[in-house]
BAGU-491946 format. One record per residue (C-alpha): x negated, y negated, z negated; residue in three letters; residue number from 1. Coordinates in pm, whole numbers, plus 32768, in hexadecimal, padded with zeros to 4 digits. Layout:
NODE      u      v      w   rest    nr
NODE      X      Y      Z    ALA   NUM
...
This chain:
NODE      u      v      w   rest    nr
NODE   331D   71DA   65E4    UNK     1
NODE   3371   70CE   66FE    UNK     2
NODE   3425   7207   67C9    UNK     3
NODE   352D   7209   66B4    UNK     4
NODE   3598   70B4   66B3    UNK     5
NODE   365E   70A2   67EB    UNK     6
NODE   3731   71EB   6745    UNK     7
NODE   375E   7101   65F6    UNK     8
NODE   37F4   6FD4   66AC    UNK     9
NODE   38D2   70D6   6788    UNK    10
NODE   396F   7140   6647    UNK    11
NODE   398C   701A   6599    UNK    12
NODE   3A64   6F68   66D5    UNK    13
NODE   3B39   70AF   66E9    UNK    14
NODE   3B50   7083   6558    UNK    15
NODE   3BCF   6F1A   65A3    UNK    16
NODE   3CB7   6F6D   66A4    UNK    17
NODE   3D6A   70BC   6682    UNK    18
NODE   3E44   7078   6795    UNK    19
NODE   3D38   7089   68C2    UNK    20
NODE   3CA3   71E3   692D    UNK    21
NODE   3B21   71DF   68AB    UNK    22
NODE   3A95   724F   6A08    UNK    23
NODE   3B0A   70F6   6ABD    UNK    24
NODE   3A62   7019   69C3    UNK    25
NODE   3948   6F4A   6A11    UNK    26
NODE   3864   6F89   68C1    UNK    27
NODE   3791   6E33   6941    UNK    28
NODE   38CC   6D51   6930    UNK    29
NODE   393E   6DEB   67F8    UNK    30
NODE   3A88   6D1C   67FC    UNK    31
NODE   39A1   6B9C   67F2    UNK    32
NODE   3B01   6AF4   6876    UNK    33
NODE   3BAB   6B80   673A    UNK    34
NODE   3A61   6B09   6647    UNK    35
NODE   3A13   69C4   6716    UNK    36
NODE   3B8B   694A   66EB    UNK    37
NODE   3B67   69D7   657C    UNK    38
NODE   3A05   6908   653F    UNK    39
NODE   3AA6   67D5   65F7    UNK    40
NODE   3BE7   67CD   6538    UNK    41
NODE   3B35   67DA   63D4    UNK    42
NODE   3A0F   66D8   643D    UNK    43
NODE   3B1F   65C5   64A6    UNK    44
NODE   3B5E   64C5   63AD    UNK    45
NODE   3CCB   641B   636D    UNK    46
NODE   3D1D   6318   646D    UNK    47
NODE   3DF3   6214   63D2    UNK    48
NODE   3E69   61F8   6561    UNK    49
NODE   3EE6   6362   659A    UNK    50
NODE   3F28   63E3   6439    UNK    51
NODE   400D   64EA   6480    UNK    52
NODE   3EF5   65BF   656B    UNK    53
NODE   3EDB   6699   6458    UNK    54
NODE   3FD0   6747   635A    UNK    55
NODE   3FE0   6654   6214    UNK    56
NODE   40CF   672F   6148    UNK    57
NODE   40BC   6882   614C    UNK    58
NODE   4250   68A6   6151    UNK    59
NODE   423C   6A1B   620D    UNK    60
NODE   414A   6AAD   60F5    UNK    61
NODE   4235   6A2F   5FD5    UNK    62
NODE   436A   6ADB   6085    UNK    63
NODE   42BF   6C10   609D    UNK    64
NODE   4222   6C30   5F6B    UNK    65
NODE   436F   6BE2   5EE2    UNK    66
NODE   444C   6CD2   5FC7    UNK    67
NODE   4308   6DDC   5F10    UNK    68
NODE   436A   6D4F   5DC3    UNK    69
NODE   44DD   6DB7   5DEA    UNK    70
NODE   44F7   6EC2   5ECA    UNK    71
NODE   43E4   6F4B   5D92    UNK    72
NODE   44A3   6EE4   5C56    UNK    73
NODE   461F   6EE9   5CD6    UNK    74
NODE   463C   6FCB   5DF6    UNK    75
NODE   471E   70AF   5D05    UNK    76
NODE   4814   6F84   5CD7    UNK    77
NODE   47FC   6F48   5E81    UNK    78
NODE   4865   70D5   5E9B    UNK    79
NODE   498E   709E   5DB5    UNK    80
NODE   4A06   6F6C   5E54    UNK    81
NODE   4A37   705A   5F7A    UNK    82
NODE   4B10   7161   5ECA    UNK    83
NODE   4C78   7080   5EFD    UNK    84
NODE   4C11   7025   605C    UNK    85
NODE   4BAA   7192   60E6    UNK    86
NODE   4CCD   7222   602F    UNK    87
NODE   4DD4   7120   60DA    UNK    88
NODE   4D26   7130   61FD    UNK    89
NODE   4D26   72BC   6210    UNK    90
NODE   4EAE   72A7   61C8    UNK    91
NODE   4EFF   71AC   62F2    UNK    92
NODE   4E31   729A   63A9    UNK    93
NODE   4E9A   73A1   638B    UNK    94
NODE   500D   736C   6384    UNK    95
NODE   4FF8   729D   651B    UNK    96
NODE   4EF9   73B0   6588    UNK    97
NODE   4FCA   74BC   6536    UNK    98
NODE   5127   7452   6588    UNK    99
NODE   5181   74D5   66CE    UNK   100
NODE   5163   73A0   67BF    UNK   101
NODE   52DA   739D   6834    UNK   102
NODE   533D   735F   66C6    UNK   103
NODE   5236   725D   6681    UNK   104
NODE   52A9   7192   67C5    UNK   105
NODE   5437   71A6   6751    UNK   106
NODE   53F8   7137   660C    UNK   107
NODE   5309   701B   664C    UNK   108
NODE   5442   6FC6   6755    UNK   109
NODE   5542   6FC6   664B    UNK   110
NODE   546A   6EEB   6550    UNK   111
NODE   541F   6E13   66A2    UNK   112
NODE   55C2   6E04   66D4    UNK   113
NODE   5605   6DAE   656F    UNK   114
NODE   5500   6CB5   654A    UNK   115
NODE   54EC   6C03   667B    UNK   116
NODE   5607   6C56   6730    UNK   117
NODE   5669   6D4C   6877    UNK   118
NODE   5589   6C9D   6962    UNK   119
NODE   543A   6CC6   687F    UNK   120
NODE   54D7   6E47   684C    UNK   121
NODE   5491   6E78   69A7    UNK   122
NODE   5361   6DF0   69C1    UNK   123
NODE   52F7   6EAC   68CD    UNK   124
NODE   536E   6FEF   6934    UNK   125
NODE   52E9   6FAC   6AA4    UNK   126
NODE   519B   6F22   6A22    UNK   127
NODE   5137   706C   6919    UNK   128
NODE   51B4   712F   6A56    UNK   129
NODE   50AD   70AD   6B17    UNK   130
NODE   4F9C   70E3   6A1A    UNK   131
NODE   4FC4   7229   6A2C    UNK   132
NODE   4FE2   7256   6B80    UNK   133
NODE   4E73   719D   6BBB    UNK   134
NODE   4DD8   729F   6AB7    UNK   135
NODE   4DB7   71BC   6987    UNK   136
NODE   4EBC   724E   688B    UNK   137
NODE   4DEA   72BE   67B7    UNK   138
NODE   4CF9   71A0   67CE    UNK   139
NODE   4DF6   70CF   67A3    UNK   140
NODE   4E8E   7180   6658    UNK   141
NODE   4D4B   7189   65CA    UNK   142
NODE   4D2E   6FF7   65FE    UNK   143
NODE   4EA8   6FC3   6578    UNK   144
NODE   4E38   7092   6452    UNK   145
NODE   4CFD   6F97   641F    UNK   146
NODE   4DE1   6E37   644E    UNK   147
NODE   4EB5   6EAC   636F    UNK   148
NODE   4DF2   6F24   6257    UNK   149
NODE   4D2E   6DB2   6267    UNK   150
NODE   4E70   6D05   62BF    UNK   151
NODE   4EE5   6DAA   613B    UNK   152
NODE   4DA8   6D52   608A    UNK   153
NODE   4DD6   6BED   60F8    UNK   154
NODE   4F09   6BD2   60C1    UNK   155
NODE   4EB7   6C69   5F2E    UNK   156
NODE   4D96   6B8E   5F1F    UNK   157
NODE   4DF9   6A42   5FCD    UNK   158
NODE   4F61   6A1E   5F49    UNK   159
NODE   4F11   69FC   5DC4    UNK   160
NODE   4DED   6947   5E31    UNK   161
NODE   4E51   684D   5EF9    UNK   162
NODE   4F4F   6828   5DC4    UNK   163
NODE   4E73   67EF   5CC2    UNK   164
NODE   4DDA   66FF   5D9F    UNK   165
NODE   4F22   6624   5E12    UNK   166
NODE   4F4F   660A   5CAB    UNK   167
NODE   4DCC   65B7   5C26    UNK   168
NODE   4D17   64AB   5D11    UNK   169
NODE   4BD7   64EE   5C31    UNK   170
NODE   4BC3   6632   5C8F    UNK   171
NODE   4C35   65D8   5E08    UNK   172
NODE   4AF8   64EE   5E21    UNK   173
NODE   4A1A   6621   5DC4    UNK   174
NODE   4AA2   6729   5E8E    UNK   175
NODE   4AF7   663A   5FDB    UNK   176
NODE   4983   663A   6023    UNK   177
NODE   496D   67A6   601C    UNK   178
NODE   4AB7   67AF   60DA    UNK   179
NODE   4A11   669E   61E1    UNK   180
NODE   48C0   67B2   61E5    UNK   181
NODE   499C   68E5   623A    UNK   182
NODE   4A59   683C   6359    UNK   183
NODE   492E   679C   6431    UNK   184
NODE   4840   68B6   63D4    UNK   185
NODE   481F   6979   651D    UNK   186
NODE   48A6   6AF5   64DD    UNK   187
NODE   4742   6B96   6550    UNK   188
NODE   46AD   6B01   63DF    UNK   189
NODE   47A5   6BB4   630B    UNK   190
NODE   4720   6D2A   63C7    UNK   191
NODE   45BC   6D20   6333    UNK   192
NODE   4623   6D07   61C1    UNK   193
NODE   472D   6DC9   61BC    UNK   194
NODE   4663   6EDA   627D    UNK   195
NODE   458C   6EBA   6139    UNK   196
NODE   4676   6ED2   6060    UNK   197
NODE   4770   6FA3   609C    UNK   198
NODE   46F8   7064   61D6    UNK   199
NODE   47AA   70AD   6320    UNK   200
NODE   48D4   7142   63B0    UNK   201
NODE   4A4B   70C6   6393    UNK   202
NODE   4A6A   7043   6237    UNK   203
NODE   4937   6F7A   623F    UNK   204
NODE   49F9   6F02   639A    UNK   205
NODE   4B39   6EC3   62BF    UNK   206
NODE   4A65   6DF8   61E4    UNK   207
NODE   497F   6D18   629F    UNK   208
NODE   4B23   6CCC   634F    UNK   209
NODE   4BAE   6C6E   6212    UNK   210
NODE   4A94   6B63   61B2    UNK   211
NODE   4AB1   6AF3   6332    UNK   212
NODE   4C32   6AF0   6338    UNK   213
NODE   4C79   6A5A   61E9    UNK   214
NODE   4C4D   68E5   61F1    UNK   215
NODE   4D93   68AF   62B6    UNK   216
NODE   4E83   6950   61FA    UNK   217
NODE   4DE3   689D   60B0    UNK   218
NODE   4E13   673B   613D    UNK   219
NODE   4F5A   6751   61E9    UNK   220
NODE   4FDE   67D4   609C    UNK   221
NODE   4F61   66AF   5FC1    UNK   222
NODE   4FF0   65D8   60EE    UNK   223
NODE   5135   6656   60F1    UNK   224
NODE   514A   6660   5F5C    UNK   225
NODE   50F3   6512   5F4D    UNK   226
NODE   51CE   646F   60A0    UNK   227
NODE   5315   64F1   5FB3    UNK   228
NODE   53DF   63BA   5F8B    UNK   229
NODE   5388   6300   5E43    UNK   230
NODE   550A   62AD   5E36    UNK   231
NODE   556D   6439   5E25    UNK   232
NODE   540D   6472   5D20    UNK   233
NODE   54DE   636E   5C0F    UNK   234
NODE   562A   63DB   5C5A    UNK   235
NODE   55C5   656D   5C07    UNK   236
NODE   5535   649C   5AD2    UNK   237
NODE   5659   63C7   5A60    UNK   238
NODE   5736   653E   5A4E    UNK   239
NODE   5620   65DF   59A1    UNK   240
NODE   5538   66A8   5A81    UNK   241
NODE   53FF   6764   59CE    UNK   242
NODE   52BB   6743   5A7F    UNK   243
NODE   52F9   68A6   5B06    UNK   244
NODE   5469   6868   5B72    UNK   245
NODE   53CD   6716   5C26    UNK   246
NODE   52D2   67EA   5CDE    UNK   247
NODE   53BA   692C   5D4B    UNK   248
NODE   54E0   6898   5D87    UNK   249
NODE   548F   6736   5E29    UNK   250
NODE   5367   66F3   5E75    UNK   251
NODE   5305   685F   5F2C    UNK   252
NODE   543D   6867   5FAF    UNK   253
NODE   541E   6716   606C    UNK   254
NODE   5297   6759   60D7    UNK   255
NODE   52E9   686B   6170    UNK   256
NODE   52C3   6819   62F3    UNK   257
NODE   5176   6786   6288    UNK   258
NODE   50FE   688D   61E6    UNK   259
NODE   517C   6996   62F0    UNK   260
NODE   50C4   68B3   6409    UNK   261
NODE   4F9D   6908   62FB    UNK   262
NODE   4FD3   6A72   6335    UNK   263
NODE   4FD6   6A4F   6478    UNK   264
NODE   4E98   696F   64C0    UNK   265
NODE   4DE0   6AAB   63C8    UNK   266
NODE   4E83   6BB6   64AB    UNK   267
NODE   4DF8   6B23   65E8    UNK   268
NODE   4C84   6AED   653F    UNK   269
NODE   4CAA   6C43   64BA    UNK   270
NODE   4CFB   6CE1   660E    UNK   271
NODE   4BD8   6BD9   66C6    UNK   272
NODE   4AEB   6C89   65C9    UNK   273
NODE   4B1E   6DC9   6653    UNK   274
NODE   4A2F   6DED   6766    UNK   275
NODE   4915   6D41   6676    UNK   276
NODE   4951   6E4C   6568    UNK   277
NODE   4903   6F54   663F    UNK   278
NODE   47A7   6EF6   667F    UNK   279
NODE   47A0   6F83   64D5    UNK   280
NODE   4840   70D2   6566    UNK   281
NODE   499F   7062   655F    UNK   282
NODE   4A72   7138   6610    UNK   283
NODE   4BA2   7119   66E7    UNK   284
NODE   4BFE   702C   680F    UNK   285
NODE   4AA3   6F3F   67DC    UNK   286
NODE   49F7   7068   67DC    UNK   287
NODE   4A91   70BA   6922    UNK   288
NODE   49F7   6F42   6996    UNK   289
NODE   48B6   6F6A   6904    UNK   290
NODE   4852   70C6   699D    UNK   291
NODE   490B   7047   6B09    UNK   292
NODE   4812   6F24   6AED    UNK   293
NODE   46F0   6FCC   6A66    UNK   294
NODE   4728   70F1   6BB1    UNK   295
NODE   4772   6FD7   6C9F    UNK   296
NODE   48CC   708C   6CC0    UNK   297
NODE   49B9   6F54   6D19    UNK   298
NODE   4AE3   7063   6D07    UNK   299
NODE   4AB6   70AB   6BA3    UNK   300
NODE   4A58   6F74   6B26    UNK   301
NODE   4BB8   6EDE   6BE0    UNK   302
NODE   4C72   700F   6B65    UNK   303
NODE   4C04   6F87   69F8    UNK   304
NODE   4C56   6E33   6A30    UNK   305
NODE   4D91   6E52   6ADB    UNK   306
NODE   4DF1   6F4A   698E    UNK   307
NODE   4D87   6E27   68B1    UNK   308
NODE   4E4D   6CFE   6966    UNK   309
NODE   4F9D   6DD6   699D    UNK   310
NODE   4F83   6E27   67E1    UNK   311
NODE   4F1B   6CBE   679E    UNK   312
NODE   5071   6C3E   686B    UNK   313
NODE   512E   6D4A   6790    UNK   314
NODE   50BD   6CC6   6663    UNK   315
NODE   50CE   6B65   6695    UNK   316
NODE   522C   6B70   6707    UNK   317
NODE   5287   6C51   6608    UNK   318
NODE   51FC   6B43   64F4    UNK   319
NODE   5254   69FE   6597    UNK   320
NODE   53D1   6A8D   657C    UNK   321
NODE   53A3   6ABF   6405    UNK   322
NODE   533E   697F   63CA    UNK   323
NODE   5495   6906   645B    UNK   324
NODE   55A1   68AC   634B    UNK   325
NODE   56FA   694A   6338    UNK   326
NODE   5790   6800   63B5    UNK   327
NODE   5695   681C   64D4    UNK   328
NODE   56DF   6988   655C    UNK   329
NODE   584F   694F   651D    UNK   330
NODE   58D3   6A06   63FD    UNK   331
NODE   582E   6B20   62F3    UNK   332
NODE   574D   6C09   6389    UNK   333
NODE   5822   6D35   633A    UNK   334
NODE   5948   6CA0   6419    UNK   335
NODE   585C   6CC5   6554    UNK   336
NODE   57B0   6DCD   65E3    UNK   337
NODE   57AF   6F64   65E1    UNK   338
NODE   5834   6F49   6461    UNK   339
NODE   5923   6E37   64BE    UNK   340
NODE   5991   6F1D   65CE    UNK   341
NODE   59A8   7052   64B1    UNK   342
NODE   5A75   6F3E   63B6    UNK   343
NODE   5B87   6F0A   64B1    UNK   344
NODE   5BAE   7069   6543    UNK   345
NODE   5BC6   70C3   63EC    UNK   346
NODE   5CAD   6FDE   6387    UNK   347
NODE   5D96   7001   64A1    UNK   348
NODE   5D80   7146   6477    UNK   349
NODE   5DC9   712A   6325    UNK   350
NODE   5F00   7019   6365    UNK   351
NODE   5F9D   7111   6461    UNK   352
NODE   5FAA   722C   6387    UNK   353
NODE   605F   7146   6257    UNK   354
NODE   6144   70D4   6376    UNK   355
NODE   61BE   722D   63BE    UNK   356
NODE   620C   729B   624E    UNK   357
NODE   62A7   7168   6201    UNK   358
NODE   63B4   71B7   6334    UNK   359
NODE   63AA   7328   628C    UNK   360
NODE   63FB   72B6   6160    UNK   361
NODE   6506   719C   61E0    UNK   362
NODE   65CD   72CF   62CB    UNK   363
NODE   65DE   73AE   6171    UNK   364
């Protein structure tokens, strides 16, 4: 009877600790650091002097018996919510990815010469060039595809949004607190619930971006709608402006710097969440970051980086210059760049050939 004992406690410390190989426990210690600490915790009284040795609230077990409670009862709703995204996301995709690369890089160095001007064109050009030529195109198209498909949502979410809220300061005290919680919460506490909810891969990436990038484009919105001159607010009033003509046609119109420096300040955070999301099996360039740093390959991991930086100057350039005003970048936009160039070809074109039948017409 006493020979079996020694086999019982053996199986009840492998039982209690399934990682450790059953031949290298000791059945006589039988794990007493794990039961003494266990006896000592629950035998201590509270001390008025250290109350916080011990948890008070049990905050972790109500998260996770409510991420059970939904991921049960509305995980259908969670899928759908991910039709739009994967669908966008799958046409951005797949229309960088397969473009050849020499037509991607000229038209990204058009849009760069018509928005921002020759110098940004170049930059542009020379920049994408050298993407591919460190052996991150495709990386780096899969990335662009990922901005872009947050950089849309928030733009669809936060501008009629931050709308309703310039114009409601009710509702703007309930939502700024939420607005105040997305901003400072660090982006590693957004991966475990959406993990939970809607699973891994790219469009739970594109999600957990949006919630992460959306707070700036919401408040530089309600800043700029509500920095418009009150002067040029009753003058659209005294000649009979609706609500709606008020919005579209002066007060949008006049926040629009502000709110462009909004969509920039989301860009950025959405590109800075890139090599977070791909700890939730994100793919392109912060996957490239995570697997050079999980390898110890400094190589890839720069490769990655370098990818990111050189698209996160493209971008930002490219939206600082459309927050500029006409008066600011001298002139309408179509007078400048490659279709500025086009217009005036054309039209001399165009002006020499009515020059040469009018003198046909004047020697008949």
């Amino acid at each position: 009877m006493s020979s079996k004992t020694p086999q019982t406690a053996s199986d009840q410390a492998t039982f209690s600790d399934p990682w450790i190989n059953s031949a290298t426990v000791d059945p006589s210690s039988n794990n007493d650091w794990l039961d003494t600490s266990a006896t000592e915790i629950s035998s201590e009284h509270f001390n008025i002097m250290a109350p916080f040795q011990h948890k008070l609230i049990p905050f972790d077990s109500w998260v996770t018996h409510a991420i059970d409670w939904l991921v049960l009862h509305f995980r259908p709703i969670f899928q759908g919510v991910r039709v739009p995204v994967d669908f966008i996301l799958n046409g951005f995709e797949q229309f960088l990815v397969s473009m050849p690369a020499p037509v991607t890089i000229l038209i990204f160095a058009l849009l760069a010469w018509q928005l921002a001007g020759t110098g940004i064109g170049v930059t542009s050009f020379i920049s994408l060039i050298l993407i591919g030529a460190i052996g991150a195109w495709s990386e780096a198209m899969i990335t662009l595809a990922l901005v872009l498909t947050a950089l849309l949502f928030c733009i669809l979410i936060g501008l009629p949004l931050a709308i309703w809220l310039a114009h409601s300061e009710r509702v703007a005290r309930i939502v700024r607190p939420l607005l105040d919680a997305m901003q400072t919460t660090p982006a590693f506490v957004y991966l475990v619930p959406i993990v939970m909810l809607f699973g891994i891969g790219n469009v739970p990436g594109v999600m957990v971006t949006i919630i992460f990038a959306l707070p700036p484009i919401v408040r530089l919105t309600i800043l700029g709608i509500k920095q418009v001159p009150a002067d040029l607010i009753e003058a659209a009033r005294s000649f009979g402006a609706s609500p709606r003509q008020m919005l579209f046609k002066v007060q949008l119109p006049l926040a629009m710097p502000t709110i462009m420096a909004g969509v920039n300040q989301t860009l950025m955070l959405a590109l800075s969440m890139v090599v977070i999301a791909s700890m939730i099996a994100v793919g392109g360039l912060g996957q490239m970051v995570l697997r050079g740093i999980g390898r110890l390959d400094i190589g890839l991991a720069a490769v990655g980086g370098a990818g990111i930086v050189i698209l996160a100057i493209i971008l930002d350039r490219l939206t600082q210059s459309l927050g500029k005003n006409s008066r600011v970048r001298g002139g309408l936009w179509y007078h400048s760049g490659p279709i500025g160039l086009f217009i005036t070809l054309f039209a001399r074109k165009w002006a020499r050939k009515s020059s040469c039948d009018n003198n046909v017409q004047t020697d008949k």
